[in-house]
C-alpha positions, 0 to 999 in steps of 0.5 A: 705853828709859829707861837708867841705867847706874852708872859709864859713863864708864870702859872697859866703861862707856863703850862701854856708853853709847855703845851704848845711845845708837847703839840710840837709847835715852835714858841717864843715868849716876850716878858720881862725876863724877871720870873722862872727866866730859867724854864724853856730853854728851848725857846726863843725868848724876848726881853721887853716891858709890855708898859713902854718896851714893845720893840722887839716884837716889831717887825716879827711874824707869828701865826698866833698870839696868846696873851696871859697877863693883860689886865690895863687896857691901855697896855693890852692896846699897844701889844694888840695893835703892833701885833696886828701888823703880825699876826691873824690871831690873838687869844686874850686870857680874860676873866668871867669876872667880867660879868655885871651881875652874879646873882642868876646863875647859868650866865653865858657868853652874852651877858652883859659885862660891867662898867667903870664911872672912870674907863682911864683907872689903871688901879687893878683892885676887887672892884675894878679888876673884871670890868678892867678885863673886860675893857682889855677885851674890847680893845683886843677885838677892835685890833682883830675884828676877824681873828680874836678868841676870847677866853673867860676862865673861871677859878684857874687850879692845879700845879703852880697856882701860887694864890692858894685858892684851891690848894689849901683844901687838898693840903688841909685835908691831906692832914686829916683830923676835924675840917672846918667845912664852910656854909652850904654843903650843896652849894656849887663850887667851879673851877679849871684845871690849868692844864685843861685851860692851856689844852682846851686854848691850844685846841681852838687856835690850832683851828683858828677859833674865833669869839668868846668862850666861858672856860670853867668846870667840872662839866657836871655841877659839883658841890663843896660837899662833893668836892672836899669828899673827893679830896678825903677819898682820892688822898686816902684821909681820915679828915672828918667835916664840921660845917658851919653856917655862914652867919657864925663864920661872918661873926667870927671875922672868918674871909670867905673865898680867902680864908676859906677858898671857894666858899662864897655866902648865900648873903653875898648874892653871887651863886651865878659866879659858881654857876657859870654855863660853859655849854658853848666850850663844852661843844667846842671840845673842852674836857676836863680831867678827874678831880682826883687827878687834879686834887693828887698834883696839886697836893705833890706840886705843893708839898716840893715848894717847902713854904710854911703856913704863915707864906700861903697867899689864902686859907685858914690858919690851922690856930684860927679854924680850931679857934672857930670850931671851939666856938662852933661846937660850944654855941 
């Protein structure tokens, strides 16, 4: 297939590209030329602004679109209706942030999305960002009403994930000793490795798949107990876990899913967004690689980018969690 890809150079991108390329199809990538402009020097590459400078995608013809970086949907309109003069299919990254309500767990793909007062705001914040998604959705599904895939991926991890959302349990682990370990032991933790996303995506263009998919895992529920054992097992650590409760944490000004990634309170009423059904992409043939795998890659991709622990964008500073489990242990 001919493939262009909006973005490509950045995480999610990035492994996209590089799957489609190890499928054997041809890609090209339209982006600002601003990030990692030196990957894939085998592609074609397209320089523009998606906000204003569309023009080199005029006049082209591609068998498939996949957009990864629509977040405004009067940004995500203009690419989706010239593109619909030259293509039959545009996969849209969105989000299962799009969801109005988190507290019930098992939501599908019909649940409703949420609602802004101001559908105009271009203000991409907490409270905006999943009914902005959702929005971006709608417009790709009115330029496409017979070749738009939606996919809604959870929490995306794994190499190249520059938020540190996920990477800060395999390196803190990895470093062994007393582990803060947050709240409920056995409540749910999701995510998806980005190359099971990029895979799982490249399977259901190749067969031209339409609708919308909640795209997250691990196929089986897996808990944070669960999870920062398999991280202790698969990186060979001496790391021993103290859970603290939820309340502590908050009195101690400790940040869940920031500070403490994947950690989201009972009080915050949201055990559905850990809890997301993907049954729907499970029969249609998403997998799922072994956590230790992704645990293992992350730890390698991490330890070659040489950042100290004042540049990771989340996570608990290692003066702060001893701080916190000196009060915990003395309460």
């Amino acid at each position: 297939m001919d493939i262009l890809v909006l973005g490509g150079t950045k995480f999610l991108g990035k492994h996209i590209v590089a799957e489609a390329l190890r499928r054997g199809h041809k890609v090209t990538i339209f982006n600002r030329g601003c990030t990692n402009n030196e990957l894939f020097p085998e592609v074609e590459k397209l320089k523009g602004n998606r906000d204003g400078n569309l023009r080199p995608l005029s006049g082209r013809k591609w068998d498939a679109v996949i957009d990864t970086c629509g977040y405004v949907p009067r940004i995500v309109r203009a690419s989706a209706q010239l593109l619909a003069e030259s293509c039959s299919h545009y996969t849209f990254i969105s989000s299962i942030s799009v969801y109005a309500d988190f507290s019930q767990i098992n939501i599908d793909e019909t649940a409703q999305v949420g609602t802004l007062n101001n559908e105009t705001t271009e203000e991409v914040n907490g409270e905006t960002y999943g009914p902005l998604k959702a929005l971006c959705e709608k417009e790709v599904l009115t330029a496409f009403p017979e070749g738009a895939l939606i996919l809604r991926p959870g929490l995306i991890v794994g190499p190249d994930d520059y938020t540190d959302r996920f990477t800060y349990w395999p390196v803190r682990i990895a470093r062994g000793g007393e582990v803060l370990a947050p709240g409920n032991p056995n409540a749910y933790v999701q995510f998806i490795d980005v190359r099971d996303l990029a895979r799982f995506a490249l399977s259901l263009i190749e067969r031209r798949q339409k609708g919308i998919y909640n795209v997250t895992g691990p196929l089986q529920p897996l808990t944070m107990k669960q999870f920062l054992e398999e991280c202790k097992r698969a990186l060979n650590s001496d790391a021993t876990f103290t859970w603290v409760d939820e309340k502590f944490l908050s009195e101690k000004e400790v940040a869940y899913w920031t500070e403490l990634p994947l950690f989201i309170p009972e009080s915050a009423n949201m055990k559905g967004f850990s809890a997301i059904n993907i049954t729907k992409a499970m029969e249609a043939g998403l997998t799922i690689r072994p956590l230790s795998e992704t645990i293992m890659d992350t730890l390698r991709w991490h330890e070659n980018r040489n950042i100290s622990e004042e540049q990771w964008q989340a996570g608990l500073k290692s003066a702060k969690e001893k701080e916190v489990l000196a009060a915990w242990l003395e309460k």
